[in-house]
Backbone as CSV, one residue per row, in Angstrom:
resi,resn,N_x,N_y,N_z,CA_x,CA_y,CA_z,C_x,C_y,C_z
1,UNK,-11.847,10.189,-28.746,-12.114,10.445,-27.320,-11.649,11.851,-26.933
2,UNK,-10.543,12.583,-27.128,-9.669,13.466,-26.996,-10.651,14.594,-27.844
3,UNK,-10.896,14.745,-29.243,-11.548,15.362,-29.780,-12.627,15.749,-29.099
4,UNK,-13.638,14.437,-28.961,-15.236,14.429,-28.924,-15.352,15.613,-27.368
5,UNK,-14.715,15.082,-26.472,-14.522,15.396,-24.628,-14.609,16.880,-24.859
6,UNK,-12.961,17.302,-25.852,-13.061,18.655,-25.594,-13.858,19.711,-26.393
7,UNK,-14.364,19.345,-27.527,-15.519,19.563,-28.259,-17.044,19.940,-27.119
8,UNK,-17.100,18.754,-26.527,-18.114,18.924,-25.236,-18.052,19.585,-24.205
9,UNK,-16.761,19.875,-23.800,-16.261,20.977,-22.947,-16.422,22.431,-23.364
10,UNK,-15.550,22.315,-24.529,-16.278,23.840,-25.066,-17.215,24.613,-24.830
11,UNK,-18.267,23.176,-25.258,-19.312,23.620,-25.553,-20.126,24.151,-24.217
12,UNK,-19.856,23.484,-23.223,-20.170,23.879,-22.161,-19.554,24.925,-21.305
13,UNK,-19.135,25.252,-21.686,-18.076,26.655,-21.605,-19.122,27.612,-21.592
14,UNK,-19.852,27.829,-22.892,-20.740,28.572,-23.263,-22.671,28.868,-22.728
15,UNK,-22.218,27.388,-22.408,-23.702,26.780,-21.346,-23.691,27.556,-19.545
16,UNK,-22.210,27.396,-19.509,-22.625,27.209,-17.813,-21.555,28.588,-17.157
17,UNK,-21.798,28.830,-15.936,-21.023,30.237,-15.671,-19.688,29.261,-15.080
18,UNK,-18.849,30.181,-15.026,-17.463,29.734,-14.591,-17.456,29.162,-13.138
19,UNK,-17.936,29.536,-12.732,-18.097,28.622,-11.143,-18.511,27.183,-11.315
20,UNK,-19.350,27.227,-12.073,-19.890,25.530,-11.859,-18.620,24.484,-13.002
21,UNK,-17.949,25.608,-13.766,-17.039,25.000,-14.889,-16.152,24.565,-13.876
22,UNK,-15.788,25.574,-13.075,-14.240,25.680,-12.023,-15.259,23.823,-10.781
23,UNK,-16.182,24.188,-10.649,-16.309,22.906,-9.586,-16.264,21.415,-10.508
24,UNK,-16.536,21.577,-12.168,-16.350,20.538,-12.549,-14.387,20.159,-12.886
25,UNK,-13.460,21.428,-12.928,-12.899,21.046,-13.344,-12.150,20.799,-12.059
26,UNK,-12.436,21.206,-10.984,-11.681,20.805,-9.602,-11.595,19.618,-9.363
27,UNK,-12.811,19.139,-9.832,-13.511,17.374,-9.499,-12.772,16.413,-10.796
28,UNK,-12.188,17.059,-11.715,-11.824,16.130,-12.720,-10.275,16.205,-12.012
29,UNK,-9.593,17.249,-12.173,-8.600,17.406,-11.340,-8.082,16.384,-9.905
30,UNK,-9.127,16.439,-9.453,-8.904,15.603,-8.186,-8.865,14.483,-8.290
31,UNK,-9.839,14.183,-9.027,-10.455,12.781,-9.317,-9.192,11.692,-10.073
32,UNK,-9.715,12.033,-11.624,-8.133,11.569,-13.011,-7.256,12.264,-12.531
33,UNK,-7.037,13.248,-12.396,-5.652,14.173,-12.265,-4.838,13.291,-11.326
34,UNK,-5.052,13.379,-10.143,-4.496,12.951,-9.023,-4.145,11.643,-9.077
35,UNK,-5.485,10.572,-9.498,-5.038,9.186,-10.021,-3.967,8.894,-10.910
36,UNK,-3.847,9.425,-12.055,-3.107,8.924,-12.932,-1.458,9.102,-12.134
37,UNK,-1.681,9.477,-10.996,-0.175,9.241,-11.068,-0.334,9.201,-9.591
38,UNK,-0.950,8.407,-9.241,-1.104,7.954,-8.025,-0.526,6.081,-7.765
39,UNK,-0.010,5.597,-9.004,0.108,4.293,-9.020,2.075,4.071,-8.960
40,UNK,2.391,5.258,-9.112,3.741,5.273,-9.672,4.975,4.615,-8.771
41,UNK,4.562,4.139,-7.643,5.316,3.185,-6.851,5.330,1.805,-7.448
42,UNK,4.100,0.956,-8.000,3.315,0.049,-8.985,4.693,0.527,-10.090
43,UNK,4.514,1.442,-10.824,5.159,1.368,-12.199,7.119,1.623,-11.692
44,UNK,7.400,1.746,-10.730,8.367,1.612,-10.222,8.938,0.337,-9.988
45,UNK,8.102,-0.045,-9.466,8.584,-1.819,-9.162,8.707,-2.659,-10.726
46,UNK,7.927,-2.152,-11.669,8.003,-2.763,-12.851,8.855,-2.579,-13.727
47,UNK,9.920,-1.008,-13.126,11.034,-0.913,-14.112,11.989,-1.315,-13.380
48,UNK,12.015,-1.243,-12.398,13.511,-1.612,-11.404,13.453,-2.830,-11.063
49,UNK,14.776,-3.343,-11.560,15.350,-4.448,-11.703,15.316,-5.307,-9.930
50,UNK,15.773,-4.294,-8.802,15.978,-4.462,-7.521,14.876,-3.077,-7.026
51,UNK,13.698,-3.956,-6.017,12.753,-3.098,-5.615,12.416,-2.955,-3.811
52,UNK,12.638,-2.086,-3.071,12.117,-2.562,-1.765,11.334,-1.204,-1.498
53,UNK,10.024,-1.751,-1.294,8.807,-1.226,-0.911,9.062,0.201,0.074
54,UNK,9.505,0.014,0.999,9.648,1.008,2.043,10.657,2.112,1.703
55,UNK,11.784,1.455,1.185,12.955,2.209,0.693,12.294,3.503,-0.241
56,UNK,11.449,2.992,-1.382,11.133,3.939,-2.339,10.110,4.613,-2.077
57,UNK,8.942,4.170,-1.159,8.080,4.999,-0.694,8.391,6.059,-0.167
58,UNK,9.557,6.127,1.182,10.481,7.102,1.789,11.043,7.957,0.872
59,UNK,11.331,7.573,-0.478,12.252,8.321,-1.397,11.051,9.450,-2.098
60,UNK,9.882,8.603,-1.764,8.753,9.030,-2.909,8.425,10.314,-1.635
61,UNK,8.110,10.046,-0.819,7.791,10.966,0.248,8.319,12.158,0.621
62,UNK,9.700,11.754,0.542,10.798,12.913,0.165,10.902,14.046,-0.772
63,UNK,10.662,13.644,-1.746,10.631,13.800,-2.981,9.537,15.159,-2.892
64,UNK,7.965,14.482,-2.662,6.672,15.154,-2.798,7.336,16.008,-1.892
65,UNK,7.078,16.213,-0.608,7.291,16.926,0.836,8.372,18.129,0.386
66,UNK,9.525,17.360,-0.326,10.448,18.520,-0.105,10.466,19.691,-1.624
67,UNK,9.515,18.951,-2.507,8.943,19.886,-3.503,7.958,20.866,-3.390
68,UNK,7.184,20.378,-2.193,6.626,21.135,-1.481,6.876,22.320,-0.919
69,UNK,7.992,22.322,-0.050,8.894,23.323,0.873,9.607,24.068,-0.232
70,UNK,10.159,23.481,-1.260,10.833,24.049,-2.564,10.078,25.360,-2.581
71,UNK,8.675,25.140,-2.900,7.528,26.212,-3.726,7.642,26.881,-2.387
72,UNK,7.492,26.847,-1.040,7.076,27.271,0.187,8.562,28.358,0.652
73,UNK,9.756,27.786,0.041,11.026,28.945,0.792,11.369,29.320,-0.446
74,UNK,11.366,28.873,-1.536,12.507,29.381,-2.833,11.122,29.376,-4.261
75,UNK,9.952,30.138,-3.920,8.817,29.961,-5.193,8.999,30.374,-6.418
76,UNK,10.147,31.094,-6.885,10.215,31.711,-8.030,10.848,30.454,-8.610
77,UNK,12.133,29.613,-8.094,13.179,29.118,-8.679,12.453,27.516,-8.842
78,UNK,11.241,27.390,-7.601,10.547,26.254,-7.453,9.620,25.814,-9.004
79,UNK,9.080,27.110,-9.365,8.118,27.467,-10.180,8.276,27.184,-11.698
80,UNK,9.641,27.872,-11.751,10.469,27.570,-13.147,10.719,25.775,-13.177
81,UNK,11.151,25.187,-12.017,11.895,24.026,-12.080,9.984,23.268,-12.302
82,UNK,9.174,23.614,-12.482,7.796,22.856,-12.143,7.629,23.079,-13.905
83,UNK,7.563,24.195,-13.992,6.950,24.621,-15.525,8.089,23.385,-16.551
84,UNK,9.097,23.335,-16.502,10.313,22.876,-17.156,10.183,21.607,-17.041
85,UNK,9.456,21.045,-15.766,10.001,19.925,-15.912,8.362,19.255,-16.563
86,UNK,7.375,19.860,-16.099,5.956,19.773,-16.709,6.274,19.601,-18.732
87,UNK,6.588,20.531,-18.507,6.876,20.678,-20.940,7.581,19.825,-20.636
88,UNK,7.978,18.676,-20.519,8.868,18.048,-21.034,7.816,16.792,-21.226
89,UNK,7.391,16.767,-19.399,6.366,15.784,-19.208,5.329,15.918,-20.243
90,UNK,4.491,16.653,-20.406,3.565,16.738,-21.458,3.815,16.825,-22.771
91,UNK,5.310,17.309,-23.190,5.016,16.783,-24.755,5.806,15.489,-24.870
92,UNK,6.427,14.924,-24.024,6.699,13.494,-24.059,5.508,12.764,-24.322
93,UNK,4.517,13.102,-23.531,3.084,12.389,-23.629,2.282,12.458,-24.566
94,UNK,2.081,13.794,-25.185,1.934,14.033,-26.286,1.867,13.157,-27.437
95,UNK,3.433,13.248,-27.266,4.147,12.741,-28.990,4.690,11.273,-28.756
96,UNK,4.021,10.527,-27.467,3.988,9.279,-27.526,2.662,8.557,-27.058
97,UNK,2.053,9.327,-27.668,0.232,8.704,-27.243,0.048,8.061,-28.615
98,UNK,0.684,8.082,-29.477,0.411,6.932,-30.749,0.986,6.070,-31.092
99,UNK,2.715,6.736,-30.984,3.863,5.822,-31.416,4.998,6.190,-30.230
100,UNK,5.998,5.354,-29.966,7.175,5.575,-29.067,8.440,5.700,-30.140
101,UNK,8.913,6.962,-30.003,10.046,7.445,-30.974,11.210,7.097,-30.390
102,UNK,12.157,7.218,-30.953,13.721,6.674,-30.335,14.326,7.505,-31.522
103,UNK,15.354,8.552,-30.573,15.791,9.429,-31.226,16.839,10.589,-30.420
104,UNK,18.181,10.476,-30.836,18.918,11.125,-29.023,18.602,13.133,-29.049
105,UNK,17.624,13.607,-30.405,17.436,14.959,-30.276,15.963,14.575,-29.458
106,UNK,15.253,13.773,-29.869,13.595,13.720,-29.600,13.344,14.421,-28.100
107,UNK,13.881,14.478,-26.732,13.809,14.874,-26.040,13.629,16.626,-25.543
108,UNK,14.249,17.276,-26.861,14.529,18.292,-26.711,13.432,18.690,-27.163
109,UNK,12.719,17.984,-28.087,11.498,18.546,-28.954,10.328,18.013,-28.115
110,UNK,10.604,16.789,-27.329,9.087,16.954,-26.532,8.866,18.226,-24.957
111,UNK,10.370,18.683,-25.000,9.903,19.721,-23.769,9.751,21.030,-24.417
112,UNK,10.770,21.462,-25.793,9.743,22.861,-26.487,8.386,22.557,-26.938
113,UNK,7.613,21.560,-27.636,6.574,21.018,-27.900,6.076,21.255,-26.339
114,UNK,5.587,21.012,-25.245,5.398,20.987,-23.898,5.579,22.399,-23.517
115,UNK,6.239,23.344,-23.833,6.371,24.274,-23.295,5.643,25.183,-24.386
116,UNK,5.168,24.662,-25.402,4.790,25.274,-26.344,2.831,25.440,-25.494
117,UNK,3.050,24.134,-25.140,1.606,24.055,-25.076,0.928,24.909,-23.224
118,UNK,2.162,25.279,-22.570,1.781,26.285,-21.161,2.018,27.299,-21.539
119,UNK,3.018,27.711,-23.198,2.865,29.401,-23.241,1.180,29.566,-24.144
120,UNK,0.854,28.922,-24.599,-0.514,28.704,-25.353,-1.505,28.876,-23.817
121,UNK,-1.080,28.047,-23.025,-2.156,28.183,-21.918,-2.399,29.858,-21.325
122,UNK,-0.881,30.278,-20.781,-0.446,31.159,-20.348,-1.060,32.464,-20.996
123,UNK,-0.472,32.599,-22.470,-0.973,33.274,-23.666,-1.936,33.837,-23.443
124,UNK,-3.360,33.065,-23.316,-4.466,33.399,-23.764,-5.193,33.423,-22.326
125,UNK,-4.649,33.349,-21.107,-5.718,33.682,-19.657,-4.089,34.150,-19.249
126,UNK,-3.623,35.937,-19.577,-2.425,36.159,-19.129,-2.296,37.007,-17.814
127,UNK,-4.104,37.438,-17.794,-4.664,38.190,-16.534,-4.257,37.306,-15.563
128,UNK,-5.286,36.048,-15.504,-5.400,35.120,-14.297,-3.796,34.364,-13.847
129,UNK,-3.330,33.952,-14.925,-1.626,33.946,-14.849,-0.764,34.236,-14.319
130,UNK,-0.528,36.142,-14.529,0.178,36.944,-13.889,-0.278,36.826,-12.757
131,UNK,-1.526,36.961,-11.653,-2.008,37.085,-10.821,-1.473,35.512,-9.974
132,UNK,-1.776,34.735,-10.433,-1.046,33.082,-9.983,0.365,33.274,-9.415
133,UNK,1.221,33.674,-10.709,2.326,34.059,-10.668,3.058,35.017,-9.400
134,UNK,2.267,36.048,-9.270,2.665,37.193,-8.403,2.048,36.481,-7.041
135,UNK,1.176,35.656,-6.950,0.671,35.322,-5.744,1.625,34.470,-4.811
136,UNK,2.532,33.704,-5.750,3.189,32.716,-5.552,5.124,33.028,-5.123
137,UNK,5.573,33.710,-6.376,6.668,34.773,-6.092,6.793,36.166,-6.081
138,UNK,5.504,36.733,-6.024,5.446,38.568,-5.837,6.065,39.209,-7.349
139,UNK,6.566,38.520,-7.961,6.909,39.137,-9.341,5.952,39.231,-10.186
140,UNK,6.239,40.699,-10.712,4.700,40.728,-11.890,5.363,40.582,-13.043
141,UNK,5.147,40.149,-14.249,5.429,39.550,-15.702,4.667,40.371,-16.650
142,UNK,5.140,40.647,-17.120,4.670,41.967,-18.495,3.715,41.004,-19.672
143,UNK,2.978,41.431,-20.237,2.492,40.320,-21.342,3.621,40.370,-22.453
144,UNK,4.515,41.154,-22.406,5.257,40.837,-23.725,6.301,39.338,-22.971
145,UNK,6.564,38.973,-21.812,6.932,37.855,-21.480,6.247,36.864,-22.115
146,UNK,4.922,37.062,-21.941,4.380,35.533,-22.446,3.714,35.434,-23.355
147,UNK,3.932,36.418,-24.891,4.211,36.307,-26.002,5.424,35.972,-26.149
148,UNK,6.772,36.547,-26.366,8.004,35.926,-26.269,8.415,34.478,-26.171
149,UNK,7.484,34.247,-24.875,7.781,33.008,-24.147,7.194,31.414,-25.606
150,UNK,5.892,32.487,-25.921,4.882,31.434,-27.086,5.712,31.704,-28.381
151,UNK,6.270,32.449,-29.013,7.006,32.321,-29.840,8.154,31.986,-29.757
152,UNK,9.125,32.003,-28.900,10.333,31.724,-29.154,9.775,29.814,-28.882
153,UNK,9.183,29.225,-27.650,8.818,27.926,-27.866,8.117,27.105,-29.035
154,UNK,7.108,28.055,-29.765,6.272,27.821,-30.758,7.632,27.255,-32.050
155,UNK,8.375,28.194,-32.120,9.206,28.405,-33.513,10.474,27.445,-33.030
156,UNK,10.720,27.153,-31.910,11.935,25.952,-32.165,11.456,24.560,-31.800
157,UNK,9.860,24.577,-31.601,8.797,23.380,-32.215,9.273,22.997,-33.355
158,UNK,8.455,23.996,-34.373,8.558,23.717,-35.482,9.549,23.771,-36.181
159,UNK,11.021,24.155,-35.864,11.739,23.771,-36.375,12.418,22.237,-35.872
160,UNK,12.581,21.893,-34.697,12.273,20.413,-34.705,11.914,19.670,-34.972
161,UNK,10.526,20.117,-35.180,9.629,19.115,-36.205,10.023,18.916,-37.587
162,UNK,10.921,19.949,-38.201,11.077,19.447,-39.608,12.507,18.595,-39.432
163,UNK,13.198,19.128,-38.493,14.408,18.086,-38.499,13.801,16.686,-38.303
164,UNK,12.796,16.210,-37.395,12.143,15.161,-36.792,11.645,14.702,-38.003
165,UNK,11.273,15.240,-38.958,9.855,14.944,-39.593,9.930,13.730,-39.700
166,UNK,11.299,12.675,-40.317,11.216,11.460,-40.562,11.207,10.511,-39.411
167,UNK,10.946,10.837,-38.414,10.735,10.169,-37.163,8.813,9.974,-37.041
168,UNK,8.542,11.479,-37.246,6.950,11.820,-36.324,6.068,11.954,-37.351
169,UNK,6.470,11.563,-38.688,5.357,11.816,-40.318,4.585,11.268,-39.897
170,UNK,4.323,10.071,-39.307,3.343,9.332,-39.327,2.182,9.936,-38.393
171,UNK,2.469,10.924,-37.748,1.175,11.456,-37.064,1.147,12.880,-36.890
172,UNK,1.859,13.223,-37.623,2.434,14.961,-38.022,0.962,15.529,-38.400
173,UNK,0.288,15.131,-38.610,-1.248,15.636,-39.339,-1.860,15.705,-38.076
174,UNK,-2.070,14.278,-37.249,-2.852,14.692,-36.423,-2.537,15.116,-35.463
175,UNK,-1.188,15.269,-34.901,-1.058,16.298,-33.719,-1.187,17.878,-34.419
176,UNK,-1.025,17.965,-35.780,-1.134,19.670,-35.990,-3.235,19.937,-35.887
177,UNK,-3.496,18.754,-35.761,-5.048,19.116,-35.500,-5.241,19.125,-34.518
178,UNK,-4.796,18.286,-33.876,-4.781,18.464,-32.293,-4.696,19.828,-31.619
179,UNK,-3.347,20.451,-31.999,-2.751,21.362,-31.708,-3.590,22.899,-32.106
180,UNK,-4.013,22.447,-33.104,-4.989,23.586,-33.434,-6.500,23.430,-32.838
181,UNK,-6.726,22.287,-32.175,-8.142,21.930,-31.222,-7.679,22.825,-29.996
182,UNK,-6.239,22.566,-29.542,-6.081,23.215,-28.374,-5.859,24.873,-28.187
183,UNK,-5.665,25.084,-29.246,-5.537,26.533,-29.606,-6.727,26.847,-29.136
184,UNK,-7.555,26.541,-30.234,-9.178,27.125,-30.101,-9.703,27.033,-28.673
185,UNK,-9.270,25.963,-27.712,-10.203,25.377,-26.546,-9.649,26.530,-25.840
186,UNK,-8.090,26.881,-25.398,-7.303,27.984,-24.500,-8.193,29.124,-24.861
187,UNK,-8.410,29.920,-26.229,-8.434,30.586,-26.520,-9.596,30.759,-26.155
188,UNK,-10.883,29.893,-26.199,-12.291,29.972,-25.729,-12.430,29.815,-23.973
189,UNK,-11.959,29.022,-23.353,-12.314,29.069,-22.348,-11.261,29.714,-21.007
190,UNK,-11.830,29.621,-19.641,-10.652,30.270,-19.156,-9.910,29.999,-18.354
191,UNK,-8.954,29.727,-17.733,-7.768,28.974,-17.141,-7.998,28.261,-16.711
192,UNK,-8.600,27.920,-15.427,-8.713,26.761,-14.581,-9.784,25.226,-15.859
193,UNK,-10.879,25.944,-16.577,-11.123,25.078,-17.195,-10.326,24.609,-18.263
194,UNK,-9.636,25.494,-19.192,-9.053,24.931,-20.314,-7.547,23.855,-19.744
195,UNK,-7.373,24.462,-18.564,-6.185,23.439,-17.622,-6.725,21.969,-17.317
196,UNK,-8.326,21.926,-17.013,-8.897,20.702,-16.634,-9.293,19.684,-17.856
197,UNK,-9.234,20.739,-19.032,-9.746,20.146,-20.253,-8.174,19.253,-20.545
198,UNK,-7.350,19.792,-20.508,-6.014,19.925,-21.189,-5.658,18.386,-20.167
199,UNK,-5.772,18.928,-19.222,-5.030,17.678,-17.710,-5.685,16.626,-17.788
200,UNK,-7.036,16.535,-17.882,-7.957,15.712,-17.718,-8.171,14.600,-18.732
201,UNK,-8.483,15.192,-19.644,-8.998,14.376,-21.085,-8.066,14.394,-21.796
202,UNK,-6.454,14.935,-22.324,-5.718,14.885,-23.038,-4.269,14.155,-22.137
203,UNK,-4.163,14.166,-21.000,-2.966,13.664,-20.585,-3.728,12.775,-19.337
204,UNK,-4.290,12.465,-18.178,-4.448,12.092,-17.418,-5.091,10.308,-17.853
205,UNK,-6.433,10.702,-18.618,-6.949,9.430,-19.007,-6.371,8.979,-19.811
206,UNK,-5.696,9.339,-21.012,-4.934,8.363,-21.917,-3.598,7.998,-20.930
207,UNK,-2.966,8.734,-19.878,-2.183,8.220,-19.462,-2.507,6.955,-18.321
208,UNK,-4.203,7.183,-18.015,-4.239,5.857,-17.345,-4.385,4.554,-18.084
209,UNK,-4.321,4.908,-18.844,-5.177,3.817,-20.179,-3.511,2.974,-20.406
210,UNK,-2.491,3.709,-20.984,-1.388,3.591,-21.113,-0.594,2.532,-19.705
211,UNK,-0.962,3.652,-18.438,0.462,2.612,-17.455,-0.451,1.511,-17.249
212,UNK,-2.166,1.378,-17.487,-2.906,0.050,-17.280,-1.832,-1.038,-18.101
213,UNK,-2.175,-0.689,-19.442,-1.206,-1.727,-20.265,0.225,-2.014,-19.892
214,UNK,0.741,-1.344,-19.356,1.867,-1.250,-18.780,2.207,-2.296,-17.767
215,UNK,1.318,-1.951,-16.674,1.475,-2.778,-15.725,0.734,-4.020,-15.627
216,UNK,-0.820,-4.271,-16.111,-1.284,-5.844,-16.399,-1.211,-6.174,-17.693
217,UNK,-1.073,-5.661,-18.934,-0.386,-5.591,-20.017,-1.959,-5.843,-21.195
218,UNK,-2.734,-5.090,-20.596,-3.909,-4.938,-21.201,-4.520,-3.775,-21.056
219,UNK,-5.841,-3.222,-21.640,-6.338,-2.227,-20.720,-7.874,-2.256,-21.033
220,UNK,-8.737,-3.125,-20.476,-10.216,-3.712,-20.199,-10.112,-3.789,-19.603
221,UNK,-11.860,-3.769,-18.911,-12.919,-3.077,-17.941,-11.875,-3.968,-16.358
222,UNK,-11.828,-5.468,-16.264,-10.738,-5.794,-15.065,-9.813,-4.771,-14.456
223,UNK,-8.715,-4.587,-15.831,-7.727,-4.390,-15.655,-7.653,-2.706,-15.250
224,UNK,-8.178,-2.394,-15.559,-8.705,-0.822,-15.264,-9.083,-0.403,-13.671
225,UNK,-10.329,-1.365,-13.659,-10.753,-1.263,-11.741,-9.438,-1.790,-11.179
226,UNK,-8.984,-2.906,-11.475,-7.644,-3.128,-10.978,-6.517,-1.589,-10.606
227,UNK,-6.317,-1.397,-11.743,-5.832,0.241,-11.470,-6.176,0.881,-10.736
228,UNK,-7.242,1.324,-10.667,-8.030,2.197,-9.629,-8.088,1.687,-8.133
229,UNK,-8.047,0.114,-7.894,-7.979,-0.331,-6.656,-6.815,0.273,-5.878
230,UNK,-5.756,-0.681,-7.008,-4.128,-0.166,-6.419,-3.678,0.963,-6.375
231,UNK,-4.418,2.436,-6.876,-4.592,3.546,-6.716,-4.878,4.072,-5.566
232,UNK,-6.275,3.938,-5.328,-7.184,4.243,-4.219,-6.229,4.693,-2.764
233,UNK,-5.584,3.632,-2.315,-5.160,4.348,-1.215,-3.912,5.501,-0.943
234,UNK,-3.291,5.980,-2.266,-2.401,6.736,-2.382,-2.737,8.031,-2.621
235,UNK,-4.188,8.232,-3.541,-4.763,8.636,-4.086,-5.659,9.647,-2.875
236,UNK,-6.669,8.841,-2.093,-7.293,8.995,-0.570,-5.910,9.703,0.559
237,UNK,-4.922,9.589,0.030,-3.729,10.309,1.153,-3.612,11.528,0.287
238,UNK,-3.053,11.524,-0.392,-3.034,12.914,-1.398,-4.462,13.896,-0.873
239,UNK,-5.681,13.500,-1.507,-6.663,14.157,-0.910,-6.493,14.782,0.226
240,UNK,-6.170,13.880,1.578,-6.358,14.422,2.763,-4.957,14.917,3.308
241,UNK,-3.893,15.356,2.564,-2.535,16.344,2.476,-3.000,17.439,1.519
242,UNK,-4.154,16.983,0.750,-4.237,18.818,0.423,-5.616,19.580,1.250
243,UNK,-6.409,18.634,1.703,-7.249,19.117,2.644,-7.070,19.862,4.208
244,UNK,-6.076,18.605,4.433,-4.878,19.489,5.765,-4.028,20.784,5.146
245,UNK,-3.664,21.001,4.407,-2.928,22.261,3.580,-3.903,23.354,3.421
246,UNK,-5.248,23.254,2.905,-6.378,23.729,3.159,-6.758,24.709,4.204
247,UNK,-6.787,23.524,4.979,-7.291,23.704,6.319,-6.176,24.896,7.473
248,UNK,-4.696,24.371,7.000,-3.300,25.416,7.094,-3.894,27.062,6.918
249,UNK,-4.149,26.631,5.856,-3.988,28.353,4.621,-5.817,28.933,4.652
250,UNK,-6.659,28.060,5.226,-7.753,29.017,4.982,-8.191,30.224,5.163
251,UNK,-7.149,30.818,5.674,-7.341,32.208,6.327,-6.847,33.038,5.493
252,UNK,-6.516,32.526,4.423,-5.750,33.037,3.542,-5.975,32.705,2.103
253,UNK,-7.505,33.424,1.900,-8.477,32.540,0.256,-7.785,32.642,-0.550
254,UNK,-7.284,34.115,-1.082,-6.652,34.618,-1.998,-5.154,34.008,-2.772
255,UNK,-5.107,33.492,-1.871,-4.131,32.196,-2.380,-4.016,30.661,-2.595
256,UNK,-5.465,30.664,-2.079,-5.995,28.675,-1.832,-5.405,28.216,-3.809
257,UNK,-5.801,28.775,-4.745,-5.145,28.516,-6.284,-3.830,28.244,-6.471
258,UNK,-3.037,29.160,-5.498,-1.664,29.098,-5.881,-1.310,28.038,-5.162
259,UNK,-1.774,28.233,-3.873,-1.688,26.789,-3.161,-1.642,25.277,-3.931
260,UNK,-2.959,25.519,-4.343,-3.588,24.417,-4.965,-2.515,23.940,-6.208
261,UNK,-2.283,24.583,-7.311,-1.172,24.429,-7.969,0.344,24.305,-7.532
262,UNK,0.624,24.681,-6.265,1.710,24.375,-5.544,1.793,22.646,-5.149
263,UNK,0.503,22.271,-4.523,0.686,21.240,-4.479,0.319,19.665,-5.725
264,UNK,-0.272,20.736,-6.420,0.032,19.882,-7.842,1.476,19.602,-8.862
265,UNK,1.956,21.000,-8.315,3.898,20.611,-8.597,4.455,19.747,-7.712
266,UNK,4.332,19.541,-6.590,4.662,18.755,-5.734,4.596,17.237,-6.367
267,UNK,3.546,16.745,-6.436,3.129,15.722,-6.529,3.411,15.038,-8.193
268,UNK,3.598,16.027,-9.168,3.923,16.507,-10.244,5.355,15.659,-10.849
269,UNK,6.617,16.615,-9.560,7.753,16.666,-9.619,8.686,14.683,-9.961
270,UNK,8.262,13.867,-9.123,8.409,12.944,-8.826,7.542,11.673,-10.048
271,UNK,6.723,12.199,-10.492,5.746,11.701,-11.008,6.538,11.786,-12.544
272,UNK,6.841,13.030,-12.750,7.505,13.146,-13.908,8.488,11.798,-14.712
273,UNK,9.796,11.892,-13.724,10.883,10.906,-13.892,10.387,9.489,-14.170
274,UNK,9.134,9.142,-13.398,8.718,7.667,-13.254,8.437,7.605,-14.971
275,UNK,7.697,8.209,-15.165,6.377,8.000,-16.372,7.028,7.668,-17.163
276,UNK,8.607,8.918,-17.368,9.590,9.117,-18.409,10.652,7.492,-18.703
277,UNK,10.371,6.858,-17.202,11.053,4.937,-17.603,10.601,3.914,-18.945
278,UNK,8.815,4.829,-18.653,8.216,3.487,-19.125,7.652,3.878,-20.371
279,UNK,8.233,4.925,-20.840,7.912,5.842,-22.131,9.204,5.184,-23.146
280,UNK,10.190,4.721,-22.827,11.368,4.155,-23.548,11.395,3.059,-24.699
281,UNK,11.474,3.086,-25.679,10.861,2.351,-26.578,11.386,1.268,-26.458
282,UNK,10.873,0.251,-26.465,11.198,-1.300,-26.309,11.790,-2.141,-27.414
């Protein structure tokens, strides 16, 4: 699935001009992106022992809102705490989309693994990047930053990985294919799509596939719309908090991206910790 998707993405990379790439990948974005972690009150109640509805919603609200204001008064320090806590999130996900490891270094290796994979992003669209970057905290970043940034993360990967090896052998092959699919995809296409390829089809849908089983302890065609039901209305609020945010800042195009990724850390931030409960090997 992961292969075939971004294989097809590619390929359409080459088919279609970047505008219509950027409206498909806005729409995948919005769509999976936003869902998959639109249920996380649901996967809350399923790890906590003692649960009250209102209590954690308020906490959850908090949480988003004031990650929000984070990026909005303090964006440089907001930005770092988003990227950091993202690599951790994504190579946790990563390197537990086959097997669940138990291991008290493993943590350290799914956020260089994770951080391996935004200096790879970063890396290879370092124009559109810097420009994100400076839009957001006015600081401009040299490209030797984000080479640095891909090697020094790249190389204490792989040296994790050989300490790990007797943990992660069993799929050590196919994440280094993986890893080299994603190379090629960054390297071919250009930010906003290879981000939608990356968000979309490699972390979003296997992660809905995942908290499905999680929470009805299956994951067929039921149990799925089920998901999406108990989604839907968290999902429909999100939408219309970044449409009102929108609607805030339209006077102000040149930043609707940074925006837009501002409030994907937001929503991000909170989302992180949950996922990381139910990732714990049993």
């Amino acid at each position: 699935m992961i292969i075939f998707s971004t294989l097809i993405c590619v390929i359409l990379s080459f088919t279609f001009k970047d505008f219509y790439l950027n409206i498909l990948a806005f729409s995948g974005i919005l769509t999976f992106g936003i869902i998959h972690g639109a249920n996380d009150l649901l996967l809350i109640k399923e790890v906590s022992k003692t649960y009250n509805f209102k209590l954690q919603l308020l906490y959850y609200v908090i949480m988003v809102g004031g990650f929000f204001l984070f990026f909005y008064y303090i964006p440089i320090l907001a930005l770092i705490t988003f990227v950091l806590l993202s690599s951790y999130h994504f190579g946790e996900h990563q390197w537990t989309l086959f097997d669940k490891i138990e291991n008290s270094f493993i943590k350290t290796f799914y956020f260089f693994y994770g951080l391996t994979i935004f200096s790879l992003l970063f890396y290879f669209n370092i124009e559109e990047v810097s420009e994100i970057i400076f839009d957001i905290t006015t600081i401009q970043l040299s490209e030797n930053f984000f080479f640095y940034l891909l090697v020094t993360s790249s190389l204490i990967s792989f040296i994790s990985s050989l300490l790990l090896y007797s943990k992660i052998k069993n799929q050590f092959i196919t994440q280094i294919i993986l890893l080299t699919l994603l190379v090629l995809t960054f390297k071919t296409c250009g930010l906003i799509w290879s981000f939608a390829i990356y968000f979309v089809f490699w972390h979003s849908i296997p992660s809905i596939k995942e908290q499905t089983i999680f929470i009805f302890g299956k994951a067929e065609k039921e149990s799925i719309k089920n998901y999406f039901k108990k989604a839907f209305l968290y999902w429909l609020l999100s939408i219309v908090v970044l449409l009102l945010t929108y609607y805030l800042f339209k006077s102000n195009q040149d930043k609707l991206i940074s925006i837009f990724f501002s409030f994907l850390a937001a929503i991000t931030f909170p989302h992180t910790f949950v996922v990381s409960k139910i990732k714990k090997p049993s």
